[in-house]
C-alpha positions, 0 to 999 in steps of 0.5 A: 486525512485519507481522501475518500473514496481513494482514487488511482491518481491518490495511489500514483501521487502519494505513494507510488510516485514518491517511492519511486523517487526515493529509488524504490519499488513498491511490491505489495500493499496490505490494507484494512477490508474495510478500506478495500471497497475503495479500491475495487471500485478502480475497477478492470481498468487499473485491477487485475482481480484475483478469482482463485478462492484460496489466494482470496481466503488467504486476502490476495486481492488483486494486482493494480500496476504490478503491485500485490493488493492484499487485505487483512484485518491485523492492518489498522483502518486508513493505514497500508502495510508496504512492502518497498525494494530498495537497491536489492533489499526489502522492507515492510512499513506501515503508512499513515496516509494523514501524514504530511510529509512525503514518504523517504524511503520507506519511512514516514517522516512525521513524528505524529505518524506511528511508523512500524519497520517490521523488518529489513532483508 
């Protein structure tokens, strides 16, 4: 299950570290609002917030390690939206952070895990 509250440490070991082992590059994480305040707690040290009130109307949150933190409400609660490159393309997947197993690629591989590829590009 998702620890709480989520730590910068959380984000380097489950799935910056992990992505970035399989050869790719995490853009941009969209999560639930209500997982948000987990987040912003990181505080200035690891977040570069956003103050534009369009960007924020549109759920551009922050910047945390050159990484896009968005927020949207279409993202199920305890899950990310990831945006991975990979060798020059992207792709979008949903992570279930109860899973077990590392993240390969950009795919989860537990079966008890509901994994959306959303698209490839």
């Amino acid at each position: 299950m998702l620890e709480r509250p989520i730590s910068p440490k959380y984000f380097v070991e489950k799935v910056f570290d992990p992505i970035k082992k399989a050869g790719g590059k995490l853009k941009k994480i969209t999560m639930n609002v209500r997982d948000y305040p987990d987040i912003r707690m990181f505080g200035r040290d690891v977040l570069d917030f956003v103050t534009e009130r369009e960007l924020l109307r549109k759920g551009f949150q922050a910047t945390m390690y050159g990484i896009e933190v968005w927020t949207s409400r279409e993202v199920e609660q305890n899950h990310f939206k990831l945006v991975v490159e990979k060798r020059g393309r992207t792709s979008e997947t949903t992570w279930c952070p109860a899973m077990k197993l590392p993240i390969t690629g950009s795919f989860c591989l537990n079966p008890d895990c509901v994994v959306e590829h959303v698209h490839d590009s």
